[in-house]
N, C-alpha and C positions, 0 to 999 in steps of 0.2 A: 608443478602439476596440480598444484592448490584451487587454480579456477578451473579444473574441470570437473568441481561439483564431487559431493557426497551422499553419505545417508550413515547416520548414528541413528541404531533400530535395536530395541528390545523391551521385553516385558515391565512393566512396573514394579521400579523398586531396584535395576537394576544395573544402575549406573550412570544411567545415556546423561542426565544433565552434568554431573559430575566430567563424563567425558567431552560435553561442549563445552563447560568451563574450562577446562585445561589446554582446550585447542586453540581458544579463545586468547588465552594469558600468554599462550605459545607466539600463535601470529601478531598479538599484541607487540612483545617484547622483540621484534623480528623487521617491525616497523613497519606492519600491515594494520589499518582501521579494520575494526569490526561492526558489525551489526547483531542484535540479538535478541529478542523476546524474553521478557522473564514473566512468564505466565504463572509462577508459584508466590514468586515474590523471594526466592533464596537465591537470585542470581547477583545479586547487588552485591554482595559480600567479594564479586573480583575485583571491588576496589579496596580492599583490605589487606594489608599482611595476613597469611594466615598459617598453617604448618603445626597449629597448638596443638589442634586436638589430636586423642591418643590415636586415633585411626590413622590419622595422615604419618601419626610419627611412625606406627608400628610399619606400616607399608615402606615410607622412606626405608627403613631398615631392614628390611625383604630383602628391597632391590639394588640395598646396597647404594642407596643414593648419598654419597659421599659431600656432592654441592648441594642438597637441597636445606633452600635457605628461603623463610619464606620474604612475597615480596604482591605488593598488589600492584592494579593497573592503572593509566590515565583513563577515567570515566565522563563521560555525558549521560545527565539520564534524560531521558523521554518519557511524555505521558501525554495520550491525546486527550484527558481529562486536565490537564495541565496543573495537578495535585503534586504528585509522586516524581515532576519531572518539567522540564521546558515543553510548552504545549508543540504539539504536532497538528501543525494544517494545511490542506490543501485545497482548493476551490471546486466549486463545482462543476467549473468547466475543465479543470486538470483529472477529476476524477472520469467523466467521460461519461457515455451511455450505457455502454458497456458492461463497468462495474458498477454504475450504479444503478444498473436493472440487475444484479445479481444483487445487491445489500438490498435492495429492496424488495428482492423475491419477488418480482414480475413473472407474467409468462411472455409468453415470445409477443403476441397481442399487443399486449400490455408496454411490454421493451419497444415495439416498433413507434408505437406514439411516445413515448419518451423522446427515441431518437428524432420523431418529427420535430416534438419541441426545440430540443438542441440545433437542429437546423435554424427553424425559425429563427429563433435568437440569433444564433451566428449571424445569418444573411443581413440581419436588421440594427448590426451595431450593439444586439442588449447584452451586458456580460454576466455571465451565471458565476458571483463567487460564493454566494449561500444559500442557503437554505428558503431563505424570505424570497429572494431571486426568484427561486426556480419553482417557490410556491406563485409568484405572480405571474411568471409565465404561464403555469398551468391552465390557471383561471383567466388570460386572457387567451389564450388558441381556444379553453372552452367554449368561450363566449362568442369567440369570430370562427368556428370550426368548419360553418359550412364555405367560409372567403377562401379556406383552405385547403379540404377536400381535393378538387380538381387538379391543383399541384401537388400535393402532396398523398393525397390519396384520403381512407378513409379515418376521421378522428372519433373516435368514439367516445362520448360522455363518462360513457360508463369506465374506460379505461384509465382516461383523465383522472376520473373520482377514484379509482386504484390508487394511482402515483398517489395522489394527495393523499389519503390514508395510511398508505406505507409511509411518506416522509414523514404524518402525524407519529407512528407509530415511533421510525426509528427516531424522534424528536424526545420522544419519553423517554427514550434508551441513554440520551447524552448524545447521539451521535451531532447531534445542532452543533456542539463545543469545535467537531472536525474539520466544518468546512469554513471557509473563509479566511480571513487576509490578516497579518504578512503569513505566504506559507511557506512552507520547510524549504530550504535552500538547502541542495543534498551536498555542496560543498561542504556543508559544515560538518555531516558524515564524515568525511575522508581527509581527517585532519591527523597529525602526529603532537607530539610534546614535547617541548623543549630538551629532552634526553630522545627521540627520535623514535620512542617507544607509540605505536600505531596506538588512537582512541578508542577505547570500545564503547560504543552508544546501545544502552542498555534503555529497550522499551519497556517502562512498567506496565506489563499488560493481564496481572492480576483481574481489576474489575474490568479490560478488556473479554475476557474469554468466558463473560458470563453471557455476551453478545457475539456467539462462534462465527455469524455470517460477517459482522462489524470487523474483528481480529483479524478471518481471512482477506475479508479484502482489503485492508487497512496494508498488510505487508505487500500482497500482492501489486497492488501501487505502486508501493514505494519499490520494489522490484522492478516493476514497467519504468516507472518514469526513471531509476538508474539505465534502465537499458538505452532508453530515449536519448538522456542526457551522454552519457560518457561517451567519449571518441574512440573508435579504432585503433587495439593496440597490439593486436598479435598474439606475440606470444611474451609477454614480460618476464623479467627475472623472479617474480613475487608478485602479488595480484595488487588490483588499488582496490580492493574490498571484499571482507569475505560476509558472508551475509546468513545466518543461522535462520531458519524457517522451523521453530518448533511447534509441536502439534500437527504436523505437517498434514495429517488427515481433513482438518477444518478446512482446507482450502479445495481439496479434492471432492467432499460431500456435496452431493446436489447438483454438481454445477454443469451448466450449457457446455453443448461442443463447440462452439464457437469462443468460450471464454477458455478452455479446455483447450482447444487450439493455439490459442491466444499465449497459454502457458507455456507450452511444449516448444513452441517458437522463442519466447523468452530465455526460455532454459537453454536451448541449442545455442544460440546468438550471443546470449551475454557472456558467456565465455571469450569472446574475441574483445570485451572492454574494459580483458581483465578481473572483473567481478566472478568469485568461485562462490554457488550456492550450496548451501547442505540442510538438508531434511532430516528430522529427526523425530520420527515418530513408534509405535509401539511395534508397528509389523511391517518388513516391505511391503508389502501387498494392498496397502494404503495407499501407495506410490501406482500411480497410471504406470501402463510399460512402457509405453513411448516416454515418459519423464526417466522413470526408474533405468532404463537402458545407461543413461546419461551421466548416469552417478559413477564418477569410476572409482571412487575412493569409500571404503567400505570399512565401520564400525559395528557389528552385530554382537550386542549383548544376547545375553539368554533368551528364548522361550521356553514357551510353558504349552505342551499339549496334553490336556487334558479330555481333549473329545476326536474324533476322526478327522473333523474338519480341520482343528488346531494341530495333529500331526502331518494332513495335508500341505498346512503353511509351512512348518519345519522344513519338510523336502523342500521345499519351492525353494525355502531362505539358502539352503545348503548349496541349491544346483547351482545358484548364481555369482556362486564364486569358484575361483580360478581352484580346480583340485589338488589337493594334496596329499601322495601317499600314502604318510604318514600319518593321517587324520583320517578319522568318520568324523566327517562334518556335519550331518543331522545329526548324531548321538553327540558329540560335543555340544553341540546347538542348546542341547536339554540337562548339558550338566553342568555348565558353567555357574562359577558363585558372581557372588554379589562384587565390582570391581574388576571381571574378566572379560573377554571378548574375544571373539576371532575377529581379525584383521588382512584386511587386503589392499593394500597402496597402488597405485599407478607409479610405476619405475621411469626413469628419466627417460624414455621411449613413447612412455605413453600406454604401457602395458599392463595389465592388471596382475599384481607379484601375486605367486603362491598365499594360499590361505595360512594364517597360524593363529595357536591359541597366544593370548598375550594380556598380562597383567597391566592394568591402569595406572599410571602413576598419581600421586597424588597432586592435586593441584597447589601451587607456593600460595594463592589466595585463599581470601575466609571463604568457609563452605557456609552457606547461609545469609537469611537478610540483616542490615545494618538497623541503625537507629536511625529515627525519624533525623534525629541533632546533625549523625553523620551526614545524613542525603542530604540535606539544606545546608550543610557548610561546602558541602561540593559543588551544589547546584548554585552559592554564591560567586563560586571561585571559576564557574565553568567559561569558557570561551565565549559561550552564545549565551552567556549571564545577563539578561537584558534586551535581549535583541527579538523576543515572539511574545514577549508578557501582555504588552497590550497589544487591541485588538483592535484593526484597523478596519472604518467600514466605508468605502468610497462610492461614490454613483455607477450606482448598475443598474439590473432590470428593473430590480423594484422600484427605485428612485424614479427610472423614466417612466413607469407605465403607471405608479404614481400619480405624478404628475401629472400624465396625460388622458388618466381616469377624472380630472378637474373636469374636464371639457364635458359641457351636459350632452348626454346623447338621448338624441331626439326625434331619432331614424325610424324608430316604429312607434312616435307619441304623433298625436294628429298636430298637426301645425298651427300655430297662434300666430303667427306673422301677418302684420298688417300689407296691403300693397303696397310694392314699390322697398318694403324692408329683408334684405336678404335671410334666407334662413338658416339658422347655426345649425351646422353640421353636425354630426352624431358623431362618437368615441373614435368608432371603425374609418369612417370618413376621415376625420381630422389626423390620426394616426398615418394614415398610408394615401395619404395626399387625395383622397377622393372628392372631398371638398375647395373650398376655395381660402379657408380663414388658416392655414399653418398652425404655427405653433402659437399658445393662447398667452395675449398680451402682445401678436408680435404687430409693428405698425402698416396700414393700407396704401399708405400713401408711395407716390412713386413706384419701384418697380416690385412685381407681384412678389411677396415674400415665397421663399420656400416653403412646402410641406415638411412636415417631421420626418417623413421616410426619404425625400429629397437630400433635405439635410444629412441625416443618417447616412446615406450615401457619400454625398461628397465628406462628409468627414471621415469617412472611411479610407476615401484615397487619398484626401491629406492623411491620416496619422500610417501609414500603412506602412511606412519604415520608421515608425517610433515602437517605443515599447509596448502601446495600446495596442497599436496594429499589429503588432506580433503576435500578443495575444490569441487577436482574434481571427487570425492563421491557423494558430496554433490549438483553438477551440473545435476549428472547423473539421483538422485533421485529428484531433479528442475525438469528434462525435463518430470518427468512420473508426477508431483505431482502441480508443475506452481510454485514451493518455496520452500523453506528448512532453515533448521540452518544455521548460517552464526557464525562460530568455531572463 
């Protein structure tokens, strides 16, 4: 009952990461991958024996833990700064329009000319893997806006000059390092260790969460595209991934109903590919309802009400679990220590068990972060040790439009052509076949060369069962859907 999803919730200071780490090392050891944010920078430490300190021993001996011995996990780390970890990237046409009118704080306006763009491009063969990309795009629909209009509707200057300011902005932030080639191959997620023990792929997302819209949508991706990618699997014995979503709040601030939709659909669904989500933030009430409904596995640490509203939340957290006689569960709520929790499991039915109070165990891993020394002799020894270091930059939009920015345009300069000398076509012309001269250097002689957009075409339906053309499939249904398979 692992993949249908959780929520680890309580006030700060009082436990919740302690209890990811443990569930973690759990399904680790159990021969389930994990995924995980370490937005403090103490999560690193579950690749360490650990058990030393006097807290973890005094607790082992609470509860009477007779085996507990400590013991760390097989780690991957990640860092989409590619510092603290194997860089994380993904293109700009796997990120989609989608989310990438939420990271860049668009309005709906704003988002709907983005999506024109991404069209454009699709239709036209241009691939969006970076940043430079999808800066060239902009400033070419700017420039031919009104060629466009009529199909696609209204492009506004002014919206145009948005995106482009946003991507300046998120470009300050580091986000540039994100997108682009090779990108993340979620195989390498869901990988085990030669003792059979699941990987836990720990994202350094320390200087992530200084950029909360960046973080959210950063996980939320890579949540999409798990959903995209994995097959149909029912109901397994054990999940193929459990995927920790801390901070869980960042992802819910601000955001569109349509990406909002977007989510809730995710969260429904990926249950059936195997993959169990868990959220893990201060208060449920962070959690949308139509998400939160969905969580049947429940860890609630303490709150703290100190004002009307904040004992309003208390009730709320209480009603949502299965009652038990035995218990006041709002008055429990408010007096649990530090390492306590009420708990509620899904029973082999599918049923939400009676609520109890319940002691934490201590985790067999180090509680805290390692040393620089330790993360780079793991990150030398990693699996995917090598395989995203450099950074591959191939022909795409930029490159073609580029290129095809050579071509003088001379559509609105008055003409110097003598009689009888043809006249060179302008940017817009030479790009989408309106002229007569193709692509610049190509020969006149014999049969009339193709246009660029001609071209563009037919190489489309040659590569259209190669990898290219999957691609650009798979861009097409990115731009309606904000992500897809990545073949």
């Amino acid at each position: 009952m692992s993949n249908r999803h959780g929520l680890i919730a309580g006030a700060t200071g009082t436990g919740k990461t302690v209890t990811l780490q443990l569930l973690a090392e759990n399904f680790s050891a159990m021969g389930v991958p994990v995924f995980l944010a370490d937005v403090k920078g103490d999560l690193a430490g579950i690749s360490q024996p650990g058990g030393q300190s006097p807290k973890a021993q005094e607790r082992a001996k609470m509860l009477k833990l007779t085996d507990y011995t400590p013991a760390g996990c097989p780690v991957t780390f990640w860092d989409v700064f590619g510092q603290k970890g194997h860089p994380v990237r993904a293109t700009i046409s796997e990120m989609g329009p989608l989310m990438l009118a939420r990271l860049l704080q668009l309005n709906d306006i704003q988002g709907g000319v983005l999506n024109i763009i991404f069209r454009i491009a699709d239709e036209n063969g241009l691939l969006l893997l970076d940043m430079k990309d999808l800066r060239a795009m902009c400033q070419y629909v700017a420039e031919n806006a009104s060629a466009f209009t009529g199909r696609y509707g209204n492009i506004s200057g002014a919206s145009v000059g948005a995106i482009q300011r946003a991507l300046l902005e998120l470009e300050t932030q580091g986000a540039d390092k994100f997108f682009g080639e090779p990108a993340l191959n979620f195989d390498d997620f869901m990988q085990t260790d030669v003792h059979g023990c699941g990987i836990v792929n720990v994202l350094a997302a320390d200087r992530l969460m200084q950029s909360p819209k960046i973080y959210g949508t950063v996980l939320l991706w890579m949540l999409s595209e798990l959903f995209e990618r994995l097959p149909e699997t029912g109901d397994p014995p054990k999940p193929s991934l459990v995927f920790f979503f801390d901070e869980a709040h960042l992802l819910f601030n601000d955001i569109s109903p349509a990406l909002l939709e977007k989510i809730e659909q995710v969260v429904r669904l990926v249950r059936s590919k195997g993959v169990g989500v868990y959220f893990v933030t201060q208060n449920p009430r962070d959690v949308p309802d139509n998400v939160l409904g969905q969580l049947g596995n429940r860890v609630q640490h303490a709150l703290r009400a100190f004002t009307p509203r904040d004992q309003k939340a208390v009730q709320a957290a209480a009603e949502t679990f299965r009652s038990n006689p035995k218990l006041d569960t709002a008055a429990v709520l408010m007096q649990l220590g530090v390492g306590e929790a009420l708990v509620s499991l899904l029973d082999e039915q599918g049923q939400p068990g009676v609520v109890e109070r319940a002691w934490i165990m201590p985790p067999r891993s180090q509680i805290g972060a390692i040393t620089d020394a330790q993360r780079q002799q793991l990150m030398a020894a990693s699996i995917v040790a090598g395989q995203y270091d450099k950074v591959i930059d191939r022909e795409s939009a930029y490159e073609r439009l580029t290129n095809a920015h050579a071509i003088p345009n001379t559509a609105s300069q008055p003409s110097t052509a003598t009689a009888g000398e043809p006249k060179k076509p302008g940017f817009f012309e030479s790009l989408f076949g309106g002229g007569s001269s193709g692509l610049p250097g190509a020969p006149h002689r014999g049969r009339q060369p193709d246009s660029l957009m001609n071209s563009m075409a037919k190489s489309a339906v040659r590569t259209i069962g190669s990898t290219v053309g999957r691609e650009l499939v798979r861009g097409v249904l990115g731009s309606i859907m904000g992500g897809g398979r990545r073949r």
